[in-house]
N, C-alpha and C positions, 0 to 999 in steps of 0.2 A: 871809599864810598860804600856804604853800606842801606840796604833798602830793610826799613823797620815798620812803615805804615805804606800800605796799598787802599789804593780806591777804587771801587768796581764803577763804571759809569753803564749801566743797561747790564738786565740779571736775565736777557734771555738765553737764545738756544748758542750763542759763542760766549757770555756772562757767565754762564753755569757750567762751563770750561773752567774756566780760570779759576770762579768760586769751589768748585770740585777738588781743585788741584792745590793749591794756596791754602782750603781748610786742613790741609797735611802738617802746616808748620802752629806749633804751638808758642813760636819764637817771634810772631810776627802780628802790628794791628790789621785785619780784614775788616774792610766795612763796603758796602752797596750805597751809594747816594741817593738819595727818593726824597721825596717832600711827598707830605697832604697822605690821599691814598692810599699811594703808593708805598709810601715810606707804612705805611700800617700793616699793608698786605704782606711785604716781605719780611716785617718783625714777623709775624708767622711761620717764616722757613722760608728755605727753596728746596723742592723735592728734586733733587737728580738722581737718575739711576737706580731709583729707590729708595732713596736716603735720603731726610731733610736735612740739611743745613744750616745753620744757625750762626752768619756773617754778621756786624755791626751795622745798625744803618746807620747814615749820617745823613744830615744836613750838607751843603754845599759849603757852607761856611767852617762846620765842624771839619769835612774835609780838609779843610785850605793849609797847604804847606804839605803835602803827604810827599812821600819821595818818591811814587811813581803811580800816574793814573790810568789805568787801564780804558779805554774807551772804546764799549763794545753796544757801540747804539744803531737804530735800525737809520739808516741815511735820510730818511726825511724827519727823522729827529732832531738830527745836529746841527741845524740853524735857532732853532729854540733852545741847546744846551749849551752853548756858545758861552753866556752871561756866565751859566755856572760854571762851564770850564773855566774863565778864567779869573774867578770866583778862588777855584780850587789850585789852582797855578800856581807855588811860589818861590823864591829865590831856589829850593834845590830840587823841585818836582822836574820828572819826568816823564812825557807822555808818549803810551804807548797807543795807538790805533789798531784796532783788531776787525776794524769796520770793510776790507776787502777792497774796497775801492783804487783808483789811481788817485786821486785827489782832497779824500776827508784831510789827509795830513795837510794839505795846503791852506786848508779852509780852517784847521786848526791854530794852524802856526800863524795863520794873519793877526789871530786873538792873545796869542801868548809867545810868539816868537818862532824863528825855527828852531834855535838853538835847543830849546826845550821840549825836541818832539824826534825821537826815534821814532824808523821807518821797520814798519813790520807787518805780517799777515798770518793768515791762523787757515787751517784746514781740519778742517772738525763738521764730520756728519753727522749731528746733532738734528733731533726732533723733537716737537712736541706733543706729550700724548696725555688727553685729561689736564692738570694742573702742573702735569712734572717736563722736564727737558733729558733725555734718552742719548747716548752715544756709549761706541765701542769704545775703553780707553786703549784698547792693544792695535787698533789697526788704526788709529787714529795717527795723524800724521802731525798736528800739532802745531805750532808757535813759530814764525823765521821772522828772524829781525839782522839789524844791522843799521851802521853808520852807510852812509851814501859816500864819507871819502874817507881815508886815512885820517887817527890810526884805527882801522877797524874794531880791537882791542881794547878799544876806550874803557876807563874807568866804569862807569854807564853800564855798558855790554858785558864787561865781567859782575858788576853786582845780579845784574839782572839773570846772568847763568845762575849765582850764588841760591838769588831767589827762588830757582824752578828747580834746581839739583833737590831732587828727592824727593819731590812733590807727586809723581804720578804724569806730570805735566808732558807731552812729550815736546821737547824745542830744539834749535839749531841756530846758529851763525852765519852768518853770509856775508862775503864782501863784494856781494852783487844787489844787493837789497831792491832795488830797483827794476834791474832785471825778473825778479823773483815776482815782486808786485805784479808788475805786467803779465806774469808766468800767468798766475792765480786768476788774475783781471780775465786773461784767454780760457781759462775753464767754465770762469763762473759765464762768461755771455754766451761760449758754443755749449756749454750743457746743463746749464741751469736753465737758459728761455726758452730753446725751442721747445722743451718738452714738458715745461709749463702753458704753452698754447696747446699743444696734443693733449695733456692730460694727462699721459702715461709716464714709466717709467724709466729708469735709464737705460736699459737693455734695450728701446728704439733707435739708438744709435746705430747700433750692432743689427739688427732686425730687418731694417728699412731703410735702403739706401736713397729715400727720399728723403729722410730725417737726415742720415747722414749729408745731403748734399745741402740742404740748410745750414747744416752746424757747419760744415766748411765755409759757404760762404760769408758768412759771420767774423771767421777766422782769417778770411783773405782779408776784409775789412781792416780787420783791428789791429792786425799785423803792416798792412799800408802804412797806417796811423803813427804805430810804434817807430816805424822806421825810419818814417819821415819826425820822428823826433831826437829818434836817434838813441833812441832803444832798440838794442838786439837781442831779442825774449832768447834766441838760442843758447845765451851765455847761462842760462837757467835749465836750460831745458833735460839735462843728466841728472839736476837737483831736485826740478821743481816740475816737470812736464806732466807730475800726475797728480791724480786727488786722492782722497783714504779712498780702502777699499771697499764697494757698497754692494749689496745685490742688485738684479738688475728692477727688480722694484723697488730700488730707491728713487725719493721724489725728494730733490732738491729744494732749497727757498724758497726760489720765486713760486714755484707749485705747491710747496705748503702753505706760502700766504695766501693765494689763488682758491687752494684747497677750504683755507678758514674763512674767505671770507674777508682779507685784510687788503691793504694796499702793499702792496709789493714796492722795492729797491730798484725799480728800471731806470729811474732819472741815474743809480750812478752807473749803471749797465751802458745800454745802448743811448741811454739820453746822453750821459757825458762822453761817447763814442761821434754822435750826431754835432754836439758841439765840437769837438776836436777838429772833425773832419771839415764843417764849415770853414775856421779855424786857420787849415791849413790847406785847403782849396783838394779833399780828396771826396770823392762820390761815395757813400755808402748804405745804399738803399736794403741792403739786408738786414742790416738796425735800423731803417725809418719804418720797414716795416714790421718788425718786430718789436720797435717798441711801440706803436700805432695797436698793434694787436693785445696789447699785453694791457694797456690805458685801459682799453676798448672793455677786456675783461674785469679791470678794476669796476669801469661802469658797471656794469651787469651782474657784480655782488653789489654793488649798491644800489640795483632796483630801477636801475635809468632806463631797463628797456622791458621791466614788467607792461603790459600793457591789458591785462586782462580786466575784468569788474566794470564797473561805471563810468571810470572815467579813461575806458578806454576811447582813443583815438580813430579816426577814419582816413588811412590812404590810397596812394592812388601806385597803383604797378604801374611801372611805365616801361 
């Protein structure tokens, strides 16, 4: 098995990983999927790092049949990219999920099978600044994937080492893929949200043992959750326990999106935390209200709780 055409699905700040790393081989098709605008904007480049890039777009259709799709979309994307995923899906594609979550890969696989969806995650402190997307490539921690059973080894998994050997890219193997998922799932909700409600940056963890006792209880949560599924995040936790290394003013995702002005990833956060626990009959009110808070902020970049000018409003304290 050999991987000869890749498909970028989303060229942001984990998109501009791969395309970074992949523009290394001269042996290989690279192309970004876009229609309409989109597809125009990024014929112009993609600036990482300083450097623009210069990937193929396709079409969904020109896609179709590639031997492995990268899919690195923002999670309230991928109900709308669905069609084109499986669009682009074909008797030898492989699809990789680089989206973080516990579950895009299930919402994937309903469309185009399991069979055809390697489990994996990416750790990449990537931002963006102006037009371009920014990361360390050295302390960067990079790509884990794997088969969920035996043979770990698969055909699949050795192409796909094939592909990143000598890319820049940094990746690994696991025959815990799962574990490892959940690993990642546990960083991004205790240190990606609380400190996207503060505002500040990572180093409030360490700082503030009120931050800290948030982000714990987050972590009792989600760890409940696992267990009672019967995931044991510790079989990861020597591999996987930690994220790249940031300063302590680094701001995470949800705070960058918070930052811009976007809508943030919380439905796969604590929303699909809130569903589980329903689910599975576990209390976790550290995600209801963090993600209630987190909503709450999407409101207020979008202007829901301006109230000043004319058609401001009169109430009543009570």
């Amino acid at each position: 098995m050999q991987i000869k055409k890749v498909a970028v699905l989303g060229a942001g700040a984990v998109g501009s990983y791969v395309i970074w790393g992949l523009s290394q081989r001269n042996d290989i098709s690279l192309g970004v999927v876009a229609e309409n605008e989109r597809a125009e904007r990024l014929k112009k480049g993609c600036l990482i790092n300083n450097e623009t890039y210069y990937p193929q777009v396709w079409t969904p259709q020109e896609a179709a049949d590639v031997d492995l799709l990268i899919v690195a979309l923002k999670y309230g994307a991928l109900p709308e990219a669905l069609k084109d995923i499986k669009t682009i899906v074909g008797e030898n594609t492989t699809v990789m999920s680089l989206m973080n979550g516990v579950d895009s890969e299930e919402i994937i696989a309903s469309e185009v099978g399991d069979d055809k969806v390697i489990r994996s995650l990416i750790k990449v402190a990537s931002h963006k600044e102006g037009e371009g997307f920014y990361f360390n490539p050295e302390t960067t921690i990079g790509i884990i994937f794997g088969e969920l059973a035996e043979p770990y080894d698969s055909a699949r998994v050795k192409a796909i080492e094939t592909l990143f050997e000598g890319t820049g890219i940094h990746y690994r193997v696991t025959d815990c893929i799962r574990e490892e998922m959940w690993s990642k799932f546990r960083l991004n909700v205790c240190n990606n949200l609380p400190q996207a409600i503060l505002g500040a940056g990572v180093g409030c963890y360490t700082d503030s043992e009120h931050m800290k006792a948030i982000s714990d209880g987050l972590r009792r949560e989600l760890e409940a959750v696992a267990a009672a599924k019967g995931i044991d995040i510790s079989k990861a936790d020597a591999s996987s326990g930690h994220g790249s290394a940031v300063p302590a003013s680094a701001r995470y995702s949800t705070l960058q999106d918070i930052d811009a002005g976007c809508h943030t990833e919380i439905d796969m956060f604590s929303g699909a935390l809130i569903r589980m626990g329903k689910e599975l009959g576990i209390p976790v009110p550290y995600n209801e209200y963090t993600y209630h808070m987190i909503k709450a902020l999407e409101e207020k970049n979008d202007g829901k709780f301006d109230y000043s000018g004319e058609k401001e409003k009169i109430t009543w304290a009570k």
